[in-house]
C-alpha positions as CSV (number, residue, x, y, z in Angstrom):
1,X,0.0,0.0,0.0
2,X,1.1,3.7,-0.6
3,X,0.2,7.1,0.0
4,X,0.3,9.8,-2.9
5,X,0.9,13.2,-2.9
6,X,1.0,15.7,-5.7
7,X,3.2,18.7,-5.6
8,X,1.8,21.8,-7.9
9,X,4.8,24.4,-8.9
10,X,3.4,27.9,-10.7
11,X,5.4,30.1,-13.0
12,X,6.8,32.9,-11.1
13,X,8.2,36.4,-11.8
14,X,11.7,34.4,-13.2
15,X,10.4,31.2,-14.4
16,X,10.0,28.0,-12.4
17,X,12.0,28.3,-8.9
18,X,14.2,25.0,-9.9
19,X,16.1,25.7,-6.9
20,X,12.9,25.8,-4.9
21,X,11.6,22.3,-6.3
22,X,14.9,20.2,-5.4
23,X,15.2,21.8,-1.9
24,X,11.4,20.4,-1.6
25,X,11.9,17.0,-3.4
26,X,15.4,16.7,-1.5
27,X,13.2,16.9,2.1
28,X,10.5,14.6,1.1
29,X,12.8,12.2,-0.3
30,X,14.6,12.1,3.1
31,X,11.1,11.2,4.5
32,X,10.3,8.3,2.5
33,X,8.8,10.1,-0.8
34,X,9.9,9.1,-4.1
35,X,9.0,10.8,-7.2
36,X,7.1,8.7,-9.7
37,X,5.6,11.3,-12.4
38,X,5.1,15.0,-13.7
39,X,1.9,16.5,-15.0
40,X,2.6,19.3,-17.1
41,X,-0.7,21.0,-18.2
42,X,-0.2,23.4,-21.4
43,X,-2.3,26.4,-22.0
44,X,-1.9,28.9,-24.9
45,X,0.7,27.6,-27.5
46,X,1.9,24.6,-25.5
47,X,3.3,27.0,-22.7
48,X,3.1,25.6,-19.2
49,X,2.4,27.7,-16.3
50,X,2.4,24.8,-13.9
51,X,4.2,21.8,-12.8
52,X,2.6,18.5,-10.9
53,X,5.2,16.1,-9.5
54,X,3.6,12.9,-8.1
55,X,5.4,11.1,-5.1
56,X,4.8,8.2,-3.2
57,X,5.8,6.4,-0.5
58,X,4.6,2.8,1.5
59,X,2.3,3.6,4.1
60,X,2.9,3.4,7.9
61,X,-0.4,2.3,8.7
C-alpha cells in the first residue's frame, strides 16, 4: 500500500523556482517520498504555467 501526494509548482516572476523544487523533493525524499511522475498541463501555445510532481511512499499504517 502507498500514500500519494501531488506537488503543484506555478510560473513565477523568473520562471519556475528549480532551486525551490529540489530543496522540496530533497526533504521529502529524506522522508520516504519518491518521485514517480510529472503533470505538465499546457495552455496557450503549448506554454506551461504549472508543474505537478507525483510522489509516493509505502504507508505506515
Amino acid at each position: 500500500m502507498f500514500e500519494h501526494k501531488v506537488l503543484k509548482f506555478t510560473w513565477g516572476w523568473k520562471g519556475f523556482d528549480y532551486n525551490k523544487i529540489e530543496q522540496e523533493l530533497n526533504e521529502l525524499g529524506a522522508q520516504g517520498w519518491e518521485a514517480v511522475g510529472t503533470i505538465v498541463p499546457s495552455v496557450g501555445a503549448g506554454q506551461s504555467i504549472e508543474i505537478g510532481i507525483i510522489v509516493k511512499r509505502a504507508r505506515t499504517d
